[in-house]
C-alpha positions as CSV (number, residue, x, y, z in Angstrom):
1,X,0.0,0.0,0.0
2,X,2.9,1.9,0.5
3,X,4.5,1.5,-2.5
4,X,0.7,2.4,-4.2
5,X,0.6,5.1,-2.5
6,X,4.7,6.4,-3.4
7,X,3.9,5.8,-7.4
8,X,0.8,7.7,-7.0
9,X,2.5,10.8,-5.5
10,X,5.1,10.7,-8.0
11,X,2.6,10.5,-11.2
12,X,1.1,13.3,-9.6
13,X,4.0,15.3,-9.8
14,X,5.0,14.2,-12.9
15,X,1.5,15.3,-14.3
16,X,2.1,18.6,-12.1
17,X,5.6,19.5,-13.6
18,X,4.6,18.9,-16.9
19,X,1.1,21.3,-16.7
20,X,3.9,23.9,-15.0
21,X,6.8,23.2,-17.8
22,X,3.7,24.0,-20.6
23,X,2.6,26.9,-18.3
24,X,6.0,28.3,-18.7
25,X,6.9,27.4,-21.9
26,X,3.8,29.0,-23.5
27,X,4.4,32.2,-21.1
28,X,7.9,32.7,-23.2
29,X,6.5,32.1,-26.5
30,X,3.9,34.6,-25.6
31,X,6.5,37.0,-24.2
32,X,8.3,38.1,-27.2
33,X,6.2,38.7,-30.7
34,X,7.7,39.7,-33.5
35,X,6.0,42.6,-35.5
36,X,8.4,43.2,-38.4
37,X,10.9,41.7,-40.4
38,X,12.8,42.5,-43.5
39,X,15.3,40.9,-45.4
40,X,14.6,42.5,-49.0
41,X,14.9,39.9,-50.9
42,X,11.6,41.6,-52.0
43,X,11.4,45.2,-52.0
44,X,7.7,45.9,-51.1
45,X,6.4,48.4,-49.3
46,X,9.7,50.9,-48.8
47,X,9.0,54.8,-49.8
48,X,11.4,57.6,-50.2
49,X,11.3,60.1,-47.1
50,X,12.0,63.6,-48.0
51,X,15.2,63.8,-50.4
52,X,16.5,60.4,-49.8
53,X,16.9,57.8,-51.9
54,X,16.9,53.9,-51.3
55,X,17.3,50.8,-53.4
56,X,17.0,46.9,-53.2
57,X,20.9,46.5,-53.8
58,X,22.8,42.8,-54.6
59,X,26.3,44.9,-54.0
60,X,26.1,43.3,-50.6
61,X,24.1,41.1,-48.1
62,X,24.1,39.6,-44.5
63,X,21.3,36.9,-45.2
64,X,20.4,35.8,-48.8
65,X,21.3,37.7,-52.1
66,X,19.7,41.6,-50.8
67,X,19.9,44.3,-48.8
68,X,18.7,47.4,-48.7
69,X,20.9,50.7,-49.8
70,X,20.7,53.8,-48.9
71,X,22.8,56.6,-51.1
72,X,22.2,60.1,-51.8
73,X,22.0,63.0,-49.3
74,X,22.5,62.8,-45.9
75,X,20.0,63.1,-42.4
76,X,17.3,63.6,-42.2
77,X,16.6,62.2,-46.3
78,X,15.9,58.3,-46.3
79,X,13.3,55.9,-46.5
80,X,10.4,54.2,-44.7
81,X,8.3,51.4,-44.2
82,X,5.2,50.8,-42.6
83,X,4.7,48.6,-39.9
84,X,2.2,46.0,-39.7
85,X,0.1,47.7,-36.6
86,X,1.0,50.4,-34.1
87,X,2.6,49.8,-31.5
88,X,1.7,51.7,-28.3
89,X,5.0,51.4,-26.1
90,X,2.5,51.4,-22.2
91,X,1.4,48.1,-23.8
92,X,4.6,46.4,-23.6
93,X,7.5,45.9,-21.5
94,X,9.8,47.0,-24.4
95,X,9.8,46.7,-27.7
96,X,13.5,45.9,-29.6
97,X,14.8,47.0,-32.9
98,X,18.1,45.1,-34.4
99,X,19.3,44.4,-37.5
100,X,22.6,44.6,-39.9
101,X,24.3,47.3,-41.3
102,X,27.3,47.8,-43.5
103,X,29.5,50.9,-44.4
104,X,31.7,50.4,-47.3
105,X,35.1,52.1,-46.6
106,X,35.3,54.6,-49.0
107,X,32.4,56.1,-47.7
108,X,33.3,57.4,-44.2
109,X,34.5,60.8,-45.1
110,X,33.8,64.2,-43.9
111,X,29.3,64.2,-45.3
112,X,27.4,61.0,-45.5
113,X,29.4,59.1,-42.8
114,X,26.7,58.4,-40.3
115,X,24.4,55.4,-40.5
116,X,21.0,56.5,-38.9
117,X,17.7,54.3,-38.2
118,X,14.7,55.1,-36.0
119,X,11.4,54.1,-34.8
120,X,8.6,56.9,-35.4
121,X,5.0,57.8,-36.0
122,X,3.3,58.8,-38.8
123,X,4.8,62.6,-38.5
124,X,8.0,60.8,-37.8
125,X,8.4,61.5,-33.8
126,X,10.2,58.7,-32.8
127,X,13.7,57.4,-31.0
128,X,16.8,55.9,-32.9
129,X,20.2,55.5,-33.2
130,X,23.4,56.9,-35.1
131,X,26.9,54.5,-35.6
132,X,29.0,57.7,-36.7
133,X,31.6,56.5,-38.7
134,X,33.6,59.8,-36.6
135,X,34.1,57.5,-33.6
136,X,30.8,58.8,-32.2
137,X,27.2,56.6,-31.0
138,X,24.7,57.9,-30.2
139,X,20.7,57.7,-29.1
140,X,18.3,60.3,-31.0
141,X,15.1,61.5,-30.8
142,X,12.9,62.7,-33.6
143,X,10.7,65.2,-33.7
144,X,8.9,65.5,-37.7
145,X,12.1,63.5,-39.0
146,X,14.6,66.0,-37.5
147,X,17.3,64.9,-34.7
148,X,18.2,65.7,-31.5
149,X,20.8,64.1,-29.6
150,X,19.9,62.8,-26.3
151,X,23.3,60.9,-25.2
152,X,26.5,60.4,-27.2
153,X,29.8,58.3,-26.6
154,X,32.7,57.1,-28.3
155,X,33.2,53.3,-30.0
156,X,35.3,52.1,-32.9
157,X,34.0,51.9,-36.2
158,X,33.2,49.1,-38.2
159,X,33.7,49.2,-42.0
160,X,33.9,47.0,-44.6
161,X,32.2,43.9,-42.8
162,X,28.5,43.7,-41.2
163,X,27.6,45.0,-37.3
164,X,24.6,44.3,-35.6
165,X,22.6,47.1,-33.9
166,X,20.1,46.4,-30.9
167,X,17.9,49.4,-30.3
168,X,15.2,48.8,-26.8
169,X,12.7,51.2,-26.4
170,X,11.3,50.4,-22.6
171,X,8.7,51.6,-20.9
172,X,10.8,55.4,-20.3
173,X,14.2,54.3,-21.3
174,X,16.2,53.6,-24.1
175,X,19.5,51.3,-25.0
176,X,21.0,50.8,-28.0
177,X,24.2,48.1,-28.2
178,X,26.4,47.3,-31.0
179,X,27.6,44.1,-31.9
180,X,30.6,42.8,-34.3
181,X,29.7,39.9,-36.6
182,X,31.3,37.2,-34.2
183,X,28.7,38.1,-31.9
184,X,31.0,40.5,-29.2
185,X,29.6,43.6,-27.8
186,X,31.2,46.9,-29.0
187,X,29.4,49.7,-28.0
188,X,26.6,50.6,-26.0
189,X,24.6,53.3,-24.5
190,X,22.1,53.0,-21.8
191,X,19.5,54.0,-19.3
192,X,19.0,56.9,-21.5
193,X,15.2,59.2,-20.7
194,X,12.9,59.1,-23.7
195,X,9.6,59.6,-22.8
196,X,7.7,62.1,-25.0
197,X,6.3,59.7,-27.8
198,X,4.7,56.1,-27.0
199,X,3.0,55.3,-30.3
200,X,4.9,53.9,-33.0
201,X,4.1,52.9,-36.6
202,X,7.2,53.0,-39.0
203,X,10.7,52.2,-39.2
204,X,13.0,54.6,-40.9
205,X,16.4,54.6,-42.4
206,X,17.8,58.0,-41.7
207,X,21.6,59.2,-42.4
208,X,24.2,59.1,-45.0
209,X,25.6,57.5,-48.0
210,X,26.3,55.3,-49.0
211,X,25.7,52.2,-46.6
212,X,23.2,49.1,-46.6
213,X,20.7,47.8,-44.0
214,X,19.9,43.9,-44.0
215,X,18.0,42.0,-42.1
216,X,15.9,44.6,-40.0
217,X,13.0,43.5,-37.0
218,X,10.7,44.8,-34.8
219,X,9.6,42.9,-31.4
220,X,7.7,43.4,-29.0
221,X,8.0,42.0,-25.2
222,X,5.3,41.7,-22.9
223,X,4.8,40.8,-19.3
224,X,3.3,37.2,-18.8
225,X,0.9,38.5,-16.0
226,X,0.1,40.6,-18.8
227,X,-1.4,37.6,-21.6
């Protein structure tokens, strides 16, 4: 009876584990959603903000055959793309934006040497980044496409090979962190205030010439008491 009575209360927390491991494991599929993703290999849906100009480009790519290029005038001129639904940043816990960029060489002189993206509304208010090809990083804000620095500091350029960028908008904070293609932090900036917009429709390539953007996305995280 003993014994009975040992198996049962192990098959009962067998059956109780697994109902928890499923519990958890849905709660961190739930968590983190993603909302946007581009790796061009069809060029749909980008449009030419202000004097900028972008193109589907084969000169280079981190993923697959394309990326997107942007040549021509420098900040505030670019491009932008939609996103699938607003995103309302009181919803979430933070929502990240990373992706790959590369900046030929030859292109880091004295105009066009910043490579600029950003998350804005539809009168492009918004928060992003610049890599400065100067030595300089930096996190933005926009307000009607134009920047303002809100905190800058000094890293070491990358050229001629892909970095990744990692840009969190949290709840009234932002990050941004750079990484080198082997994965290895390079720069950072954190903990900076940016509280003056919360709704978000758009990504937008801002900045110089000429560099390419590859493999861009948009996620959002949210609580799990929040589901």
């Amino acid at each position: 009876m003993l014994l009975g009575m040992v198996e049962f209360q192990m098959n009962l927390y067998r059956l109780f584990e697994g109902i928890l491991s499923g519990y958890i494991t849905s709660g961190e599929q739930k968590e983190e959603e993603l909302v946007f993703y581009d790796d061009f290999e069809v060029f749909k849906g980008w449009n030419q903000y202000r004097e900028g100009k972008i193109e589907q480009s084969s000169n280079v790519a981190y993923k697959g055959t394309h990326s997107l290029k942007k040549y021509k005038f420098g900040d505030p001129n670019g491009g932008f793309k939609k996103l699938p639904k607003k995103i309302n940043r009181k919803e979430v816990e933070r929502i990240i934006f990373s992706g790959w960029i590369y900046r030929p060489s030859e292109q880091v002189g004295t105009e066009g040497y910043v490579d600029r993206l950003a998350i804005e509304d539809e009168n492009f208010n918004g928060y992003g980044f610049f890599a400065g090809h100067n030595g300089k990083l930096a996190i933005e804000k926009r307000a009607k496409g134009n920047p303002e620095t809100l905190k800058e500091v000094e890293w070491k350029p990358i050229e001629e090979e892909w970095y990744q960028f990692k840009f969190i908008i949290g709840n009234d904070k932002l990050d941004l962190y750079i990484y080198n293609k082997e994965g290895n932090e390079v720069g950072k900036t954190e903990g900076v205030v940016g509280d003056e917009y919360d709704l978000f429709d758009r990504v937008v390539v801002h900045g110089g010439y000429v560099y390419y953007v590859d493999c861009i996305e948009v996620k959002v995280v949210k609580s799990p008491l929040s589901q």
